[in-house]
Structures are given as structure tokens and as C-alpha cells.
MITOR-186632 format. One line per 8 residues: number of its first residue (from 1); for each residue x, y, z of N, C-alpha, C, O. Coordinates in steps of 0.1 Angstrom, whole numbers. Atoms other than C-alpha are relative to their C-alpha. Layout:
# MITOR-186632
NUM) X Y Z X Y Z X Y Z X Y Z | ... .
This chain:
# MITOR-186632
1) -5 -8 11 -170 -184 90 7 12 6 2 20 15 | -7 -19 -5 -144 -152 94 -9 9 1 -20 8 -4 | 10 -12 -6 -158 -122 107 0 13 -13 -8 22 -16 | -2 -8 11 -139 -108 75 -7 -6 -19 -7 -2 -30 | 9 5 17 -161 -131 47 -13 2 2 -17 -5 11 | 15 -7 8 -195 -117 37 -6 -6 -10 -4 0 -20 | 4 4 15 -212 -141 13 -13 -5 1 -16 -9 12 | 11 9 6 -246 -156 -2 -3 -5 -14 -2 2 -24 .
9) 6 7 9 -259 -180 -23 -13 0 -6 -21 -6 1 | 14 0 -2 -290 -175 -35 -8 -13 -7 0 -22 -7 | 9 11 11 -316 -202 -59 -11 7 -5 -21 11 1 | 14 -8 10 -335 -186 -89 -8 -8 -6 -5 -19 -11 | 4 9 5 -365 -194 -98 -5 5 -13 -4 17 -15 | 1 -7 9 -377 -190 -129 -12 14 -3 -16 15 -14 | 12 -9 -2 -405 -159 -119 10 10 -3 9 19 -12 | -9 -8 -4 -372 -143 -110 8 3 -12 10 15 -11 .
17) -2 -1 9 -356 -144 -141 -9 6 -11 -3 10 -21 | 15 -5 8 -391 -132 -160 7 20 3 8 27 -7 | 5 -9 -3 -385 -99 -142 18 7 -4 22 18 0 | -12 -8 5 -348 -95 -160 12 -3 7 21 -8 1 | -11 6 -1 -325 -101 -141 0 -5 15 -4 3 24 | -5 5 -13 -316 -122 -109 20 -5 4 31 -7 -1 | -16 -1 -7 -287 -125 -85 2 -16 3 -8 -22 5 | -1 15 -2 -271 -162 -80 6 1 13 3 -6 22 .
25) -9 -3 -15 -245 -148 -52 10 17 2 16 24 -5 | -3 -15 -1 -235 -116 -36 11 -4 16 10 -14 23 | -8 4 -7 -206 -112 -10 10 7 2 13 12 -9 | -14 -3 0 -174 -98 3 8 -7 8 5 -13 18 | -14 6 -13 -140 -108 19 11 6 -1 16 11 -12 | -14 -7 0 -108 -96 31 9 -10 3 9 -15 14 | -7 5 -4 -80 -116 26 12 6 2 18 14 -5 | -15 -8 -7 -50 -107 46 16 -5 -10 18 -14 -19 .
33) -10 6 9 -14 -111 34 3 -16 3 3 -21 14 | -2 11 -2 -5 -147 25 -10 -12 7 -10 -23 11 | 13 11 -3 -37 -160 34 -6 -10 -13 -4 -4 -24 | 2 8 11 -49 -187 10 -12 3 -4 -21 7 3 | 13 -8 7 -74 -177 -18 -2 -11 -12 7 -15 -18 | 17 -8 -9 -101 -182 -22 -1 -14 13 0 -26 14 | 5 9 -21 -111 -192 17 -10 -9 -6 -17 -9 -16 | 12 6 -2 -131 -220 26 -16 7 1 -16 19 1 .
41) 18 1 1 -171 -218 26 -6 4 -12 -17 8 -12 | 4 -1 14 -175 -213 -8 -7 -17 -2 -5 -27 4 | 4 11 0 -198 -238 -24 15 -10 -14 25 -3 -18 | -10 2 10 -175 -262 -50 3 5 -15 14 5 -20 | 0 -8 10 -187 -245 -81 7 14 -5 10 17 -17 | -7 -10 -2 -172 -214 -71 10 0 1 17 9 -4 | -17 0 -4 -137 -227 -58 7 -1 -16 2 -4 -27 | -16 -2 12 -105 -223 -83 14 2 6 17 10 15 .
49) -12 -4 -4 -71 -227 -81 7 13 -9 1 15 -20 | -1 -7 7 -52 -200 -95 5 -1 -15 2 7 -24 | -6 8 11 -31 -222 -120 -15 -10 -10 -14 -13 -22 | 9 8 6 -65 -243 -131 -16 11 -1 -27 7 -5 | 10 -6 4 -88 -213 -131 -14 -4 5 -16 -10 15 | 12 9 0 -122 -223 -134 -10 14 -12 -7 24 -17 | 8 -4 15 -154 -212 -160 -13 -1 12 -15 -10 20 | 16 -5 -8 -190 -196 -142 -9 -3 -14 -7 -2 -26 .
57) 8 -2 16 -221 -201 -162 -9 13 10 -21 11 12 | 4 -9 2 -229 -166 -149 10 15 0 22 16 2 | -9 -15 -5 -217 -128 -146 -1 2 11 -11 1 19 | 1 -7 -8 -202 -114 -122 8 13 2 18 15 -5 | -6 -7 0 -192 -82 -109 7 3 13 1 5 24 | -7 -6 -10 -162 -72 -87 8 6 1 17 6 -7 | -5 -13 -4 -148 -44 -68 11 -4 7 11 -14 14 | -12 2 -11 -114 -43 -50 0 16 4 1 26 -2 .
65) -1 -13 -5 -113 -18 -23 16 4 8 20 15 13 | -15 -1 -10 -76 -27 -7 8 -9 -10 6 -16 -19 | -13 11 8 -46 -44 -20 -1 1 -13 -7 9 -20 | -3 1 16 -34 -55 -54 -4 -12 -3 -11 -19 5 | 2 15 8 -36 -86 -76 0 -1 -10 8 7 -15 | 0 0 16 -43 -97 -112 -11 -7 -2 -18 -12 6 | 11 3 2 -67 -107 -131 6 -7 -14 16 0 -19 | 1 5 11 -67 -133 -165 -8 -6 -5 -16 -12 3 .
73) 9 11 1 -86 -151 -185 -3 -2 -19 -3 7 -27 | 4 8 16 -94 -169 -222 3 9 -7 14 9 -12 | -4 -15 6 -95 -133 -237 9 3 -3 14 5 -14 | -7 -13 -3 -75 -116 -222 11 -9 10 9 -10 22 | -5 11 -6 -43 -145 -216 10 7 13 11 4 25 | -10 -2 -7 -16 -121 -205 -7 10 14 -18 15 12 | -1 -2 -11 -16 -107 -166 -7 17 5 1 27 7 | 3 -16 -7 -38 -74 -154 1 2 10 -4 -6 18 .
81) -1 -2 -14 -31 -60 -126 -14 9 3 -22 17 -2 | 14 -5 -13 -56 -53 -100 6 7 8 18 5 11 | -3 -12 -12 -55 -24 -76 -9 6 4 -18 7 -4 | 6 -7 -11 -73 -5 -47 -9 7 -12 -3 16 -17 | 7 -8 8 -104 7 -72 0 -4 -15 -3 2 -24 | 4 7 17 -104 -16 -102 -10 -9 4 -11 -15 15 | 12 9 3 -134 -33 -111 -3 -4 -10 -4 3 -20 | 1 4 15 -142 -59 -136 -5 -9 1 -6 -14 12 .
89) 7 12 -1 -160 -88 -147 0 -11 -4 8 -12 -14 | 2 11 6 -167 -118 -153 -8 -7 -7 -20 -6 -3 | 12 2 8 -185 -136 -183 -4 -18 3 3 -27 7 | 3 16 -3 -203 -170 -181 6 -7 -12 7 1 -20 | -7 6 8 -185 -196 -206 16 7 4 26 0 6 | -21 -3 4 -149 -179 -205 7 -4 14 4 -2 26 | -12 8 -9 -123 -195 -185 10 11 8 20 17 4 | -12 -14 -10 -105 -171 -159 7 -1 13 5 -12 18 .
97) -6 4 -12 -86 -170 -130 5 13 7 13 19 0 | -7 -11 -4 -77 -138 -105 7 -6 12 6 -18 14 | -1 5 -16 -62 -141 -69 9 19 5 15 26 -3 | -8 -8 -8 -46 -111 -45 17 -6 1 23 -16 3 | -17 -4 -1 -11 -104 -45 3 -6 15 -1 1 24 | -7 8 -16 3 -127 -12 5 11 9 0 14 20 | -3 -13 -5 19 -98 -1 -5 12 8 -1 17 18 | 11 -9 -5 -8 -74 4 -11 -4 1 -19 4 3 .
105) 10 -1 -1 -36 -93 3 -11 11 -9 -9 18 -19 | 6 -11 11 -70 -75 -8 -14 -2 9 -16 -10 19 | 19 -6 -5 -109 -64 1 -7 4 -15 -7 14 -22 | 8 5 17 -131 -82 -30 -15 4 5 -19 1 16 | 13 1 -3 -168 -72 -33 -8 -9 -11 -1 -10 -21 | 6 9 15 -189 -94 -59 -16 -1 0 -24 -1 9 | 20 4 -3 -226 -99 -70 2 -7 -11 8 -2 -20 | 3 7 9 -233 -128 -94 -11 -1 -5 -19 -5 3 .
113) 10 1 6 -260 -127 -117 -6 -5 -14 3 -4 -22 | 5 2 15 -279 -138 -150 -16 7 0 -23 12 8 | 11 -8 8 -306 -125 -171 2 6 -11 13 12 -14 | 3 -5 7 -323 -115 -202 5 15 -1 6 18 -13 | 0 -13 0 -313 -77 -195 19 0 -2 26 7 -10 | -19 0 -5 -272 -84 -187 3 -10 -16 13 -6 -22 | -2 4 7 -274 -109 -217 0 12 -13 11 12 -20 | 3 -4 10 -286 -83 -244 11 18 5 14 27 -3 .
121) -12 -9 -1 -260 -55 -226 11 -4 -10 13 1 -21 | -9 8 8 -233 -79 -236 -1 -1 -12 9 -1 -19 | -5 1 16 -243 -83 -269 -1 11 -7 6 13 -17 | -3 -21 1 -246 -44 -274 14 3 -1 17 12 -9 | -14 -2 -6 -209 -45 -260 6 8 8 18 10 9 | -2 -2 -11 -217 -26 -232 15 -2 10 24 5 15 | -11 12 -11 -194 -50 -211 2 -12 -12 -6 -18 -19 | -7 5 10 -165 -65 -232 9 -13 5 16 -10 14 .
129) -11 7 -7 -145 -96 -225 12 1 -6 21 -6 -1 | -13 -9 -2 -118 -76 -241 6 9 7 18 10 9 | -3 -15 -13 -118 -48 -216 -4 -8 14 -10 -1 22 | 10 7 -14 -132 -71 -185 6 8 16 2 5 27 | -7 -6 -10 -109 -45 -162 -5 13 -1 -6 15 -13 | -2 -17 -4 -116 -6 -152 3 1 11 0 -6 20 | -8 -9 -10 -98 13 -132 -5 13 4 0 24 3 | 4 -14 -3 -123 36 -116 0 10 12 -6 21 14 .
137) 0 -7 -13 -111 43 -81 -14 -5 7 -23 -12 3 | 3 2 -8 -123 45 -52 -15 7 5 -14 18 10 | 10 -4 -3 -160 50 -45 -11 -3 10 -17 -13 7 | 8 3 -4 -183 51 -16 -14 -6 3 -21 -11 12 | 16 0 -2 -214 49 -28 -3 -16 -10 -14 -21 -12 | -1 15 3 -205 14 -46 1 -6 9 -8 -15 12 | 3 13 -15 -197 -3 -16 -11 -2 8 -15 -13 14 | 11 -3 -7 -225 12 -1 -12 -14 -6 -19 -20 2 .
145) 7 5 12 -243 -9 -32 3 -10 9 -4 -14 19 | -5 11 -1 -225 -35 -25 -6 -8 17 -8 -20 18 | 1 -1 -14 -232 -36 14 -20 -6 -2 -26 -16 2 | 14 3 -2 -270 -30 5 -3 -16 -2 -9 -23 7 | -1 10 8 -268 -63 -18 0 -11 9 -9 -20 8 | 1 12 -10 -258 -86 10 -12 1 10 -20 -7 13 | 14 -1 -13 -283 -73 38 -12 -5 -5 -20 -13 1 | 13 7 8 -309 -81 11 1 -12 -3 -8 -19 2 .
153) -5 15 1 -297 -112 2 -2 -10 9 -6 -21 7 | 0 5 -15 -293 -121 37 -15 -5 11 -18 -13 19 | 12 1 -9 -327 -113 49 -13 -6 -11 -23 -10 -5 | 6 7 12 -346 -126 17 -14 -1 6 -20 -10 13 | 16 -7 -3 -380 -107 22 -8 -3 -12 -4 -5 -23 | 5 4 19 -404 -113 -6 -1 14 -5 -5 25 -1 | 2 -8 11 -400 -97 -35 18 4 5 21 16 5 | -10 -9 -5 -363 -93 -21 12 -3 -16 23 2 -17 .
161) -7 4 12 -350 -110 -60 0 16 -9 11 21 -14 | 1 -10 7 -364 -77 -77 6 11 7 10 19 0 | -10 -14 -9 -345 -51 -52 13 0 -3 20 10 -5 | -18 2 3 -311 -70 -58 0 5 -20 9 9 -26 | -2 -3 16 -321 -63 -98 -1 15 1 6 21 -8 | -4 -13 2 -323 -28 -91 13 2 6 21 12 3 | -14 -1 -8 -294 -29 -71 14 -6 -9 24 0 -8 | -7 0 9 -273 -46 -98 1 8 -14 11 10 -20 .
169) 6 -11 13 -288 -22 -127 7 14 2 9 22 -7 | -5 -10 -3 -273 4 -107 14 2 1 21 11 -3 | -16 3 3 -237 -10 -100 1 0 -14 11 7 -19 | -5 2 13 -238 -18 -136 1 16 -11 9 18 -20 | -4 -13 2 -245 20 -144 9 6 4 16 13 -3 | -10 -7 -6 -224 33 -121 15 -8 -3 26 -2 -3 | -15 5 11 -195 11 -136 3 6 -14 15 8 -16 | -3 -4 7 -200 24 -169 3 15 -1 11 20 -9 .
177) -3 -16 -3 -203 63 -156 14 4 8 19 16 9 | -15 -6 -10 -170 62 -132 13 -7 -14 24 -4 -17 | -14 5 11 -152 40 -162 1 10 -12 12 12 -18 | -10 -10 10 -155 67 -188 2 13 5 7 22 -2 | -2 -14 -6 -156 97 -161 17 -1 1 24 9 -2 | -15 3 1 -119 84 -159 5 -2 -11 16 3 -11 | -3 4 19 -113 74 -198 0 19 -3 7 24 -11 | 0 -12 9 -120 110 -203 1 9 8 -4 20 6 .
185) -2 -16 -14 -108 131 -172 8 7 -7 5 19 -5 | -7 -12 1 -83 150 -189 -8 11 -8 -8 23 -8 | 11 -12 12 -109 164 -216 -15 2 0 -24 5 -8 | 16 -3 -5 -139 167 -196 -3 16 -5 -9 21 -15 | -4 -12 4 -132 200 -198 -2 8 -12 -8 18 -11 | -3 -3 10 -126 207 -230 -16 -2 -14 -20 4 -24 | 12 8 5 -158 185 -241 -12 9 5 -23 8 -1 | 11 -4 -10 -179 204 -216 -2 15 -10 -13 20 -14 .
193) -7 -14 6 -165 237 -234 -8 3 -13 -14 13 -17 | 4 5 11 -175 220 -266 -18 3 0 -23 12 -6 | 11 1 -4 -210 215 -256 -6 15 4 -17 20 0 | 10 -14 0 -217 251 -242 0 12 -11 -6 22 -12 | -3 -11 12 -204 267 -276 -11 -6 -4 -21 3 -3 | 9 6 8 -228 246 -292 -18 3 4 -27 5 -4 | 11 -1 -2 -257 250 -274 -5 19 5 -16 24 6 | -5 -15 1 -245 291 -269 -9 5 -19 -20 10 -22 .
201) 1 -2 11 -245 294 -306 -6 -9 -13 -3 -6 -25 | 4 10 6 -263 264 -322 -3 9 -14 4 10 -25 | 7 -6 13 -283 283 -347 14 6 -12 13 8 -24 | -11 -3 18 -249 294 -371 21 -7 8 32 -3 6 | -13 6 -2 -218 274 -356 3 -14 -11 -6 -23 -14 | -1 13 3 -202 247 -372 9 -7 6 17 -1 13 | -10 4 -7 -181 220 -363 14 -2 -3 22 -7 5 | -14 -7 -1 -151 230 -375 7 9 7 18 9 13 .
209) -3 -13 -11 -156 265 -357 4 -6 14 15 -4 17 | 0 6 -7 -160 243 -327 11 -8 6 12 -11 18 | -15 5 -3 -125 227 -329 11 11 1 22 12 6 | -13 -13 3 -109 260 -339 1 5 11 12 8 16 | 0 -9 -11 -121 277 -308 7 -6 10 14 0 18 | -13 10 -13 -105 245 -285 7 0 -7 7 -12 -9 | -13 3 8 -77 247 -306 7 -14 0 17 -18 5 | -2 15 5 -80 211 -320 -3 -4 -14 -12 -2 -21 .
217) 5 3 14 -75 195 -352 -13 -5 0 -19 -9 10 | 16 7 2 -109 183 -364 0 -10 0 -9 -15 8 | 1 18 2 -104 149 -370 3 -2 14 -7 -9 18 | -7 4 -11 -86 145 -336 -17 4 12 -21 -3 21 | 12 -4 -7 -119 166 -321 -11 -12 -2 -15 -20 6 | 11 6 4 -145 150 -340 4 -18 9 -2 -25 17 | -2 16 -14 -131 116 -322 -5 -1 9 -16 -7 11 | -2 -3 -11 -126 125 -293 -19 1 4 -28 -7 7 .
225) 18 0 -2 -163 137 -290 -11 -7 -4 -21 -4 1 | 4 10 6 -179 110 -309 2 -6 13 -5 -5 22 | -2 6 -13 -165 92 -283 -6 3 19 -10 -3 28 | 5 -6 -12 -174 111 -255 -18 -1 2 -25 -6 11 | 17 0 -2 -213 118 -265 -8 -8 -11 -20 -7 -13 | 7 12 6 -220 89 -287 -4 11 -20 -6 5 -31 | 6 -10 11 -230 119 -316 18 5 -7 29 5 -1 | -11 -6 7 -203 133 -341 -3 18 1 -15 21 3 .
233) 4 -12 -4 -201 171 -336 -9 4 -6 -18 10 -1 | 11 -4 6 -222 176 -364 -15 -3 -2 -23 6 -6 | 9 7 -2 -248 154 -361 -1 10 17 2 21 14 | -3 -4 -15 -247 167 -319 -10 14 -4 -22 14 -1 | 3 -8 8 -253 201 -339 -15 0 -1 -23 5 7 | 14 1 7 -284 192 -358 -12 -7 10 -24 -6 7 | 8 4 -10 -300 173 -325 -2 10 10 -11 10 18 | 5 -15 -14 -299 206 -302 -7 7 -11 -19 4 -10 .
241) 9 -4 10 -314 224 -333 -10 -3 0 -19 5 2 | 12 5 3 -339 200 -340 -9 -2 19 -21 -5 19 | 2 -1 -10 -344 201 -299 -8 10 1 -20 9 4 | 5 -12 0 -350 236 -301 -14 3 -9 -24 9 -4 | 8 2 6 -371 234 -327 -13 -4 4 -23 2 1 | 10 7 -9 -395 210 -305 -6 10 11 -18 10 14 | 1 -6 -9 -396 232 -280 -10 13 -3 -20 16 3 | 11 -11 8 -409 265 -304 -10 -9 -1 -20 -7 7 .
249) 14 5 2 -434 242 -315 -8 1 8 -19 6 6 | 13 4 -10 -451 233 -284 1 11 7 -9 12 15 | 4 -8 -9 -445 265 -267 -3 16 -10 -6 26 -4 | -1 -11 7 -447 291 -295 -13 -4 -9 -18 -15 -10 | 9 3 6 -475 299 -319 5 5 -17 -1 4 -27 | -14 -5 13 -445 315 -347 -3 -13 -10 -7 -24 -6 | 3 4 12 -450 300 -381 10 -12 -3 22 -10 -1 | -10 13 -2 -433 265 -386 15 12 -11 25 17 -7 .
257) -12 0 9 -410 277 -414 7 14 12 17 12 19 | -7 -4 -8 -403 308 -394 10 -5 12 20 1 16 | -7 3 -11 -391 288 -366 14 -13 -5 25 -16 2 | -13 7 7 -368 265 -389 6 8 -3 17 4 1 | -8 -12 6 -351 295 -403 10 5 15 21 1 17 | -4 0 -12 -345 310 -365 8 -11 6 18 -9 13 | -10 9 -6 -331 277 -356 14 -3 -6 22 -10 1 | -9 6 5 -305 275 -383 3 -8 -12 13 -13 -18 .
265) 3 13 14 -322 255 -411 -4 11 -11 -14 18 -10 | 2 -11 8 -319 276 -443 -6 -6 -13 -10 -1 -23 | 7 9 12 -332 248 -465 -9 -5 6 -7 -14 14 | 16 9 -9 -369 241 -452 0 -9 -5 1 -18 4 | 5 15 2 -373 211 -475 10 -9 9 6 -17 18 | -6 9 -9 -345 198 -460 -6 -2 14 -10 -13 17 | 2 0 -8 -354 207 -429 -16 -11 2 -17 -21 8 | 12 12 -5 -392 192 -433 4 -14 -1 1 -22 7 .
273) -6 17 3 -376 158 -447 5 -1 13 -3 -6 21 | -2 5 -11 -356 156 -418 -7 -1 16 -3 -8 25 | 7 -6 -10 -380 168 -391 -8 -16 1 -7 -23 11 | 10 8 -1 -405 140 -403 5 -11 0 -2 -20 4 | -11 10 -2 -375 116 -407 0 -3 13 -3 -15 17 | -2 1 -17 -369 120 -370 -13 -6 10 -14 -13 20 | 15 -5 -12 -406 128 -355 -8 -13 -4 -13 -20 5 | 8 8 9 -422 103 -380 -17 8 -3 -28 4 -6 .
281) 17 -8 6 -451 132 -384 10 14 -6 22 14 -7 | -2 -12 8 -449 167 -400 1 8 10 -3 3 20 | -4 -6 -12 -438 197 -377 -14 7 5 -17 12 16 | 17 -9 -7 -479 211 -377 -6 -9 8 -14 -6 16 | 8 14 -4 -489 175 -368 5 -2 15 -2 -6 24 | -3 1 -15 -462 176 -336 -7 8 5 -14 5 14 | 4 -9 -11 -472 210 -328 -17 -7 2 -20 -9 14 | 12 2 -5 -509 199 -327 -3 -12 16 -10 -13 26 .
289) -4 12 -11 -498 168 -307 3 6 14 -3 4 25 | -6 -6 -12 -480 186 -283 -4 10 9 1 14 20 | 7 -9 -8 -505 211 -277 -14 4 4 -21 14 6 | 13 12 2 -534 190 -275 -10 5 -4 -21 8 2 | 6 -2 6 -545 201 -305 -11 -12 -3 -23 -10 -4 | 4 14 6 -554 164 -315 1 -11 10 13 -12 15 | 0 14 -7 -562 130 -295 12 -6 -5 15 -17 -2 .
């Protein structure tokens, strides 16, 4: 085998699967320009031509660290390009096909896997076989991942199936943390900004003020940040509040309604409805909890 292909196969059993997730094959290679792809020593399962594709019955995920290429597949028919720092995957059932650009060649990293934990991502929609591409550059400390993946693989210690599951758990975070650190680089900033007014001035801001001061329409903000922290500004609002709130309780001995008022909440009922909405007890019942008033 080339000095430039890096791969394994592994066989799960079903213990390994119990524990969430297992790896089927982990690997890299560098194909140079005009080299034929994919190389020999693959098993048959794996091989594809580019024109006939082929269909995995698992996920996988891979990194390109050099060259270009494309990527298609059932989804997603027409042609993505691949480049030095896209990464994207592959779903089990869907029919796909990538290959490097003849020209330049490429440096592929991959880990294939199944499991209970990667299945119930996917149906979350985590990982989309609409989007199956990001473009998140160029990172060391993935390859690094990537590198660890095979050595383990390689030396297959016991207990070495559960190491590769923390080791894909972590590529698979750190895919979703570099894919929206880039979706949202221009308005980190701006978002960041967002966040220190709010947690500055929680107790009487709202989220209008909050757009006015980034000089953004609201609707266009409220997006944008929804998007960014999963919370709508005002909701976002009412969770550092009711944060704070938690905090008086267990560290203060200040009179509940007092400490709703200070935070911002000028309607107690509301405030208790929601409190016990959230906590599922009453705010005397956390504080006793929290300050081991009560078993």
C-alpha cells in the first residue's frame, strides 16, 4: 500500500454499538494529480466509479486538507465544489459520488460510523442531506482528530471502539462549531455586542432597544440572532433574568418578590407562573433546594 494511503476497516460488534456509537472505517490518502480515484486497497463495498456512484449503509465524515474537487449526490444532484477546508458527509441510503479534481489532486481524511447517537442527530437535523457540504477551512486540531482516529484504529486496544466514539463526538462538534463560526463571521461581532448590552442591562432593556443601539432593523436582528443563539432576543432577555434570579435565590437571603422586581419582573404573578413553568417548583421551594434547606 502507498506510503500516502492511511486506512482501516474495523468489525462491530454489537456491545459496540450499545455504547452509541461505533466506527466501521477510519483513514486518509493523498491523491496526486491525475492519479486514479479512489486507489486500490479499498474493500469492494467502498469502491465507486464517479459516473456510477455508489450508496453506504453508514455515515461518514470527510475533510479535505489540499486540492479541489466536487461532491454530489441524490439530494443535492447538481455539482459542489470541494476545496482545501470543506468538510461534509455522507448519509447511509443516499446515493453519491465525489472524486478530486485530476489536475490538482487532493488530501481526504474520513471516519465512517453508525449508531443510535448519529441516527437521532440526523433526525434533529443537526447534519442535513441538504447542506452535506461546509466550508470551514483549515484546522489543525481536526487532523490532529483525525490522525488520533487511525492510530487507534490501528492498534485496536480494548476498549479502543469507545475512544474512536469520543473521538467522532468531537469531530462532529467541532464541525458544527467551525461551520457556524464561519456562517456567522461577519456578525460575530455585532452578536457579541448584542449579548453584552443584554447581560449589561438586562433588568430594563428591551429588544428593540437592542437593535436600535446596533443600528439594525428588528426583524432583520431578531433573525439574525435567533439564528445565532437558538433564543429570539426576547426570550434570550427573559433567560439571563430568570438566570439571575437563580442565582439571588441560592446566594441571597432578599425576599423572593424583592428579588423579581430587582431583576426586571414588574408583574410577580407573571413572574411566579413563569418561574414555576420553567423550575417546575415555586421560587421558596428552589431557594430551599439550593440551599440545602430540604432533602
Amino acid at each position: 500500500m502507498s506510503d500516502n494511503i492511511h486506512l482501516k476497516y474495523l468489525v462491530i460488534n454489537r456491545n459496540d454499538l450499545l455504547w452509541g456509537l461505533a466506527v466501521n472505517s477510519v483513514g486518509s490518502q493523498k491523491i496526486g494529480p491525475g492519479d486514479p480515484y479512489p486507489p486500490t486497497g479499498h474493500p469492494s463495498r467502498y469502491l465507486f466509479t464517479e459516473e456510477r456512484g455508489r450508496v453506504l449503509q453508514e455515515y461518514q465524515l470527510l475533510y479535505i486538507t489540499e486540492g479541489k474537487g466536487y461532491f454530489r449526490s441524490k439530494t443535492v444532484p447538481h455539482k459542489v465544489q470541494l476545496t482545501r477546508g470543506s468538510l461534509f458527509m455522507l448519509f447511509p441510503g443516499e446515493w453519491h459520488t465525489y472524486r478530486p479534481d485530476p489536475s490538482t489532486g487532493w488530501t481526504e481524511y474520513w471516519i465512517g460510523f453508525n449508531g443510535a447517537l448519529i441516527e437521532t442527530w440526523d433526525k434533529i437535523g443537526f447534519f442535513t442531506r441538504e447542506h452535506p457540504v461546509a466550508q470551514i477551512g483549515l484546522h489543525e486540531d481536526l487532523v490532529a482528530l483525525y490522525t488520533e482516529a487511525i492510530q487507534t484504529a490501528s492498534e485496536q486496544a480494548s476498549g479502543f471502539q469507545q475512544r474512536l466514539m469520543g473521538i467522532v463526538t468531537h469531530l462532529l462538534g467541532d464541525a458544527i462549531y467551525y461551520n457556524r463560526r464561519e456562517t456567522f463571521s461577519e456578525i460575530n461581532e455585532q452578536i457579541n455586542l448584542a449579548k453584552i448590552l443584554i447581560s449589561e442591562q438586562f433588568r430594563t432593556i428591551t429588544a428593540e432597544e437592542v437593535a436600535a443601539r446596533l443600528c439594525m432593523g428588528y426583524s432583520n436582528f431578531r433573525k439574525i440572532f435567533k439564528e445565532y443563539t437558538g433564543f429570539s432576543p426576547a426570550k434570550y432577555i427573559q433567560e439571563v433574568r430568570f438566570s439571575k434570579v437563580k442565582e439571588a435565590l441560592t446566594n441571597s437571603t432578599l425576599p423572593v418578590k424583592q428579588i423579581a422586581y430587582e431583576m426586571g419582573f414588574d408583574n410577580y404573578d407573571y413572574f411566579f407562573t413563569a418561574f414555576r413553568r420553567i423550575t417546575g417548583m415555586t421560587p421558596t421551594a428552589y431557594r430551599d433546594i439550593t440551599q440545602g434547606k430540604t432533602l
